[in-house]
N, C-alpha and C positions, 0 to 999 in steps of 0.2 A: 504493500500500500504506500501510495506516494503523495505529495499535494502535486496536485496538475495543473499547470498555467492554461488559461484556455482565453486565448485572444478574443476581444469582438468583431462583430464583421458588421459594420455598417452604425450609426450611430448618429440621432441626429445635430449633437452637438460635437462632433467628431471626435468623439474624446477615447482614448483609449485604457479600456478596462479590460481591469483581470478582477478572475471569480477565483478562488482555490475551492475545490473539491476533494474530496475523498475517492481516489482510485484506485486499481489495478494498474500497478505499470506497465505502460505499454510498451516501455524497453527499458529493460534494466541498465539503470546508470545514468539512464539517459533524462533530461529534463528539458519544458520546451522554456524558451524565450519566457525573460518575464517582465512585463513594461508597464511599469504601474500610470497609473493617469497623473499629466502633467498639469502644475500651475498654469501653463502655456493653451492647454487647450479652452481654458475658462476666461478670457480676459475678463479682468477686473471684478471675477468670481461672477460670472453671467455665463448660462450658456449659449455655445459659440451661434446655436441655429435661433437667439434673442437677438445675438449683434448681426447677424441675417436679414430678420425681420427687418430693424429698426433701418440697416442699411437700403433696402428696399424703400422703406417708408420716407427715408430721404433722397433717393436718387429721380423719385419721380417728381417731385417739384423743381429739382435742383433739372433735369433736363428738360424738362417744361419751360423755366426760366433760361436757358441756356440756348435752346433752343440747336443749330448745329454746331453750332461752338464744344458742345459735349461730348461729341467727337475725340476732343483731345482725349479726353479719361480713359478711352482705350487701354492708354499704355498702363492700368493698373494691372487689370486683368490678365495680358500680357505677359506682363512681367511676373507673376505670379502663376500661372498655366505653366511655363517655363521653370519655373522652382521646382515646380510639382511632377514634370515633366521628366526631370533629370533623375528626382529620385526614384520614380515609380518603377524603373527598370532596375536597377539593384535590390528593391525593395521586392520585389516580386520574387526573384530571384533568391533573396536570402530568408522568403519566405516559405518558398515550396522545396528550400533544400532542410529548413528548421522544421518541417513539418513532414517530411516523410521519414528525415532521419533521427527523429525525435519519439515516432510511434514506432510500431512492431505492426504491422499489417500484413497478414498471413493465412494460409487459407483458402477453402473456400468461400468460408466467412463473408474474409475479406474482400476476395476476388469479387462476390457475388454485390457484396456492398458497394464498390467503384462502379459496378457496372447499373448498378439500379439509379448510381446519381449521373451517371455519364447519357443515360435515355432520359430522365427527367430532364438534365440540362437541355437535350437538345429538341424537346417537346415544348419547354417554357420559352424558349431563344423563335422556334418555328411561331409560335401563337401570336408573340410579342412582332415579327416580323410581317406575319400575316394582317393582324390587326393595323399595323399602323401604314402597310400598304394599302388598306382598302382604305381606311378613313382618313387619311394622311393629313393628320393634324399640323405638321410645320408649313403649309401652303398656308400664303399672306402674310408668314410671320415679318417675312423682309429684315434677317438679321444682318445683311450685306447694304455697306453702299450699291446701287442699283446704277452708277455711272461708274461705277469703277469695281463691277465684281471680279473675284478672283477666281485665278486660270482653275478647269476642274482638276479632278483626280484623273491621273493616265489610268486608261484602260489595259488591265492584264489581261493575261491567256493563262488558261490552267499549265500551260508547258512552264510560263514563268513563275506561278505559283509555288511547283514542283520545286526550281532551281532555287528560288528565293528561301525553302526552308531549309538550305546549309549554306553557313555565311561563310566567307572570305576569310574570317578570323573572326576570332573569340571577341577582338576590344573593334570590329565595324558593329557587329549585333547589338551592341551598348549604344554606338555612336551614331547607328538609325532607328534603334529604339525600336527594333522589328521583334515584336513578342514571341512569334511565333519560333524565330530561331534561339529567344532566351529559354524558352521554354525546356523547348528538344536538349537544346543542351545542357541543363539546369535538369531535368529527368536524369539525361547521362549520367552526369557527376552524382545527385544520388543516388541512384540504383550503384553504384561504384560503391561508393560512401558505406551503402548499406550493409553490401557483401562485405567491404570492409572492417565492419564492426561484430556483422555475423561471427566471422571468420576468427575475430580476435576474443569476440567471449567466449566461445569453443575453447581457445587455448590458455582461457582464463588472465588475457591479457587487457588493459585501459587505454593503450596509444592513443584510441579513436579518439577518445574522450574530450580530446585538446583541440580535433577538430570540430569536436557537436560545441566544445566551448567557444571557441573563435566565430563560428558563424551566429552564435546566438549572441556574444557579443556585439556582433556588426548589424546583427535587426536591430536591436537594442539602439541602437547610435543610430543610425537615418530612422528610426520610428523617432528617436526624439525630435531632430531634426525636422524633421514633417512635422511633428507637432509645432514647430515654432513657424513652418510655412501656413499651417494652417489657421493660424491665429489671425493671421492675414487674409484669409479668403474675403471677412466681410466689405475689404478693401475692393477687392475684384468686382465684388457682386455689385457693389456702387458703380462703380468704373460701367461695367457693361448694361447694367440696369438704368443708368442717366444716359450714355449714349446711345442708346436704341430709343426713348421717348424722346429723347431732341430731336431727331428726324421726324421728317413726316410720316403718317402711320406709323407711328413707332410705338402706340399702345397695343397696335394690331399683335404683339410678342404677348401680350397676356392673357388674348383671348385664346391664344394658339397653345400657349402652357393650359390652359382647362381643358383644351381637347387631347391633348398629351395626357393629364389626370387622369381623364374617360378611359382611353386607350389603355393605360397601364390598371386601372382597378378592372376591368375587365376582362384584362389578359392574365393578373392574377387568378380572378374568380374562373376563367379558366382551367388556371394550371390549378388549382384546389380539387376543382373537379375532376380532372385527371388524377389525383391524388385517392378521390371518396371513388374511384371506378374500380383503382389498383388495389383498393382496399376490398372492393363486393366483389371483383374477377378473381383476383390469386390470393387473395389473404381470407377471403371466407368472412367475414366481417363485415358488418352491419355500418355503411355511412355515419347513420344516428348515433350507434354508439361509440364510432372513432371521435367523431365532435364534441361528443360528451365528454370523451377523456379527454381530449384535448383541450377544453375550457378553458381550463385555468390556465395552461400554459400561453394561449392567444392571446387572451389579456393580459399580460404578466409582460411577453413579448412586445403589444403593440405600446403598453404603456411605457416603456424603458425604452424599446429599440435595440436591443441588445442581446441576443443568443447568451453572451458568457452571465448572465445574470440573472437568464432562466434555467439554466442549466440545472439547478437541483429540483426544479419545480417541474422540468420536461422529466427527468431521472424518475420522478415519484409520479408521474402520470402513465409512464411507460410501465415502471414496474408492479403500478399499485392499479388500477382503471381499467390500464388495457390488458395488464395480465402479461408483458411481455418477459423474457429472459435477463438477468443481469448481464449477463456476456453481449448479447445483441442492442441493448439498450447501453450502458457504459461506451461499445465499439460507434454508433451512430450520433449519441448527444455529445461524449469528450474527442473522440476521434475523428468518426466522421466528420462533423460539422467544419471542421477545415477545406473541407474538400466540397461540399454544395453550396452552389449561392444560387439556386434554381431562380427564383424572384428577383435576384439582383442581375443575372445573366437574360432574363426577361426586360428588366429595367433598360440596361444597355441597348441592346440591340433596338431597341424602342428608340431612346433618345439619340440612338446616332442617325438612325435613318428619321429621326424627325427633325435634327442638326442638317441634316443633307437637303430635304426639303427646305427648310427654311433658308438654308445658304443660296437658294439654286443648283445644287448636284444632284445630278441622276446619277443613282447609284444602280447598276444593272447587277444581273442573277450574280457575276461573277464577285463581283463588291460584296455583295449581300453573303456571299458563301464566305467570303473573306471575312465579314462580320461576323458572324458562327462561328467560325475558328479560332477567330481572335479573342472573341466574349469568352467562349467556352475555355482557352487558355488561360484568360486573364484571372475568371474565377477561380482555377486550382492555385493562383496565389492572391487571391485577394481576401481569402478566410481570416488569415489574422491582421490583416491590416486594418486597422481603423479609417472608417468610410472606405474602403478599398471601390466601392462601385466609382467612388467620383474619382480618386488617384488614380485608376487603371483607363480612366477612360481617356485620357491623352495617347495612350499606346494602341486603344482602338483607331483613333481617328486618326492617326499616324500610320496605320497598315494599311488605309485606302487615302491616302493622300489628302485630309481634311483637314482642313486650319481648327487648332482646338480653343481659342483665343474667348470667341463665345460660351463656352462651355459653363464658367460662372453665372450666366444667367440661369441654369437647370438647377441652382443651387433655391433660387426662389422657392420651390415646390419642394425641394426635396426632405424639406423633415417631415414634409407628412409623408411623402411617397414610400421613405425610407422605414416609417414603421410597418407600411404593410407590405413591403418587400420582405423585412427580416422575418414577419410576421411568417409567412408564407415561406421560405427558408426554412424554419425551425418544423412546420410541418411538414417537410417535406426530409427532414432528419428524422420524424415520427415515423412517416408511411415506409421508410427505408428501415426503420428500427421490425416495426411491426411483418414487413415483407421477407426479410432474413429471418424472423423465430418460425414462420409459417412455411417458411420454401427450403430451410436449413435443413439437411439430412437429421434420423433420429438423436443419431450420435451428438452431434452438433448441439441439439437441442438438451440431451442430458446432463451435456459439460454444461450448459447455463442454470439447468437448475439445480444442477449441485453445489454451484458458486451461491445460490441460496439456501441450500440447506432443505429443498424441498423433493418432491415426487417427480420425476423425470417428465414434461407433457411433451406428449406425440402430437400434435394436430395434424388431421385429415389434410389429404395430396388435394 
């Protein structure tokens, strides 16, 4: 039994929290990252998504009164996309190597468990695509000067695709900020790492040790850092939120974010449903009564925003309501949850191609696949990131050639969006929890209920 650090993934005041829990080690020795919430993330002890608000609340006068003079503030935004920009790519990186080399995932268990958030992801990503093709809320937003827009994204070829996921070198992947090639190779080195460590507790040796230290060290330090850029967001959010009403039609950007809200509570309410389907087709299980256990944990969730903070409240509804196994419940709410951002990878994929619309880009089939790929990448390391939806999504709009400069304005909305994104997140760590006790071979199933202390349950194929 160890205390477990267990990141949050999304946050509306972007603050970054740890929960300690009571677990099962999931590798011995091993401990993950532990990055307590900074002074930084609270200016002046206010939460950061209040200096949000009020920022909004002043930039629409302030560009009313400004008129296209407002224009200038750009360069807050800017300058701060760019901060955020730089770090996202090592951040990711030393996210998805502290987290796979920090657990023990093994198994069929395990196997089964990746792959049940790997179809979720790309079911939530499809909905959210579909949806905001058909009612394609960023039309009229006009987030561009309109005499002077910018050149679009070049058109790939799947051949280019292909070539583009093995880079030149280890330090261009950083310096074009191409996810897709941090990714592959950020897998490589841990799966290396991993058998590395394998290999040395076998022989009853720590070498590794010094490396799981050093890397957790170095999240440790750009998470800080990020926190002190993010302190500055409500800077940005002014910056782009006054220049866009200084223009003409430039209120026309908030009626375009209500149709963006539409879109995404939608495509949530979707993916839930896909969730209460998965629960009546292979888990045998009643919609009504997954809801029902799940109660407590939804509000618990939407109210905080924070996965690591329901975490003992998701643990006792797993193992108390719905009846699940310790072993499948501990693997999905401490473990798992690093690895799904079902809702947030919905989120994304929404606002980029609503960012596209509103810019003027046609983003064709091929962009759009490149968005899939890149969502779906971005969220195996944006689990422990605080807000990781908004920090990753510079490296989306960078894989299809999009200026991310706008992006601050998605921040207006996003602490509401953001609780029922997480919200939807954490159930969709329930239906993965409850899917592995029900689809786990017997054996599987009796290792968990021994870890209670109880009578072996077999449930019906």
């Amino acid at each position: 039994m160890y205390d477990a650090t267990i990141g949050a993934r999304d946050g509306p005041s972007l603050i970054s929290r740890t929960e300690r829990i009571e677990i099962m080690a999931p590798a011995e020795g091993v401990t993950g990252p532990d990055v307590p919430g900074e002074p930084e993330s609270r200016p002046g002890g206010i939460p950061l998504y209040l200096w949000v608000i009020g920022a909004v609340a002043l930039a629409i006068p302030a560009g009313l009164a400004w008129g296209d003079g407002a224009t200038r503030l750009n360069l807050l935004p800017s300058l701060i996309i760019r901060a955020l920009g730089a770090l996202a790519a090592p951040l990711v990186v030393l996210a998805i190597l502290s987290a796979i080399v920090s657990n023990d995932i093994r198994g069929r268990q395990g196997a089964l468990m990746m792959v049940y958030y790997v179809i979720n992801t790309f079911v939530a990503m499809a909905i959210g695509l579909l949806l905001t093709n058909l009612i394609r809320p960023g039309v009229g937003a006009e987030l561009i000067d309109l005499a002077h827009p910018p050149a679009p994204p070049p058109k790939k070829t799947v051949t280019d695709l292909l070539v583009e996921l093995i880079p030149r070198s280890i330090g261009d992947a950083f310096a074009q900020n191409n996810l897709a090639q941090l990714v592959l190779l950020t897998l490589a080195l841990a799966i290396g790492l991993v058998k590395i460590r394998n290999e040395q507790q076998a022989r009853g040796e720590t070498t590794y040790r010094a490396a799981v230290d050093l890397l957790n060290l170095g999240f440790e330090l750009l998470m800080r850092v990020l926190l002190w850029v993010v302190a500055l967001v409500p800077l940005a959010v002014f910056g782009v939120v006054a220049s866009s009403v200084g223009q003409k039609e430039g209120l026309e950007v908030f009626r375009s974010l209500i149709w963006l809200i539409a879109v995404v509570l939608v495509g949530l309410s979707c993916q839930v449903t896909w969730y209460l389907t998965l629960m009546a087709v292979f888990a045998r299980m009643s919609p009504p009564r997954f809801l029902r256990g799940a109660s407590d944990v939804m509000a618990s969730t939407f109210s905080t925003a924070s996965t690591a903070a329901t975490i003992p409240i998701t643990l006792r509804a797993l193992t108390g309501k719905l009846g699940v196994s310790r072993e499948s419940s501990l693997l999905t709410a401490c473990v798992g949850t690093n690895f799904n951002n079902d809702g947030t990878a919905l989120y994304q994929a929404s606002a980029v191609l609503f960012m596209a619309q509103a810019s003027g880009f046609d983003l064709g089939p091929i962009d759009q696949v490149i968005v899939v790929v890149t969502t779906l990448l971005a969220s195996i390391g944006a689990g422990g990131i605080p807000s990781g939806s908004f920090v990753t999504l510079p490296l989306i709009f960078a894989a299809v050639g999009m200026p991310a400069d706008k992006i601050p304005v998605l921040l207006t909305i996003d602490w509401f969006l953001d609780r029922c994104r997480t919200t939807s997140n954490v159930l969709g760590d329930m239906t993965v929890a409850v899917l592995l006790d029900r689809t786990a071979t017997p054996a599987l199933q009796s290792i968990g209920a021994a870890a209670e202390g109880e009578k072996p349950r077999i449930f019906p194929s």
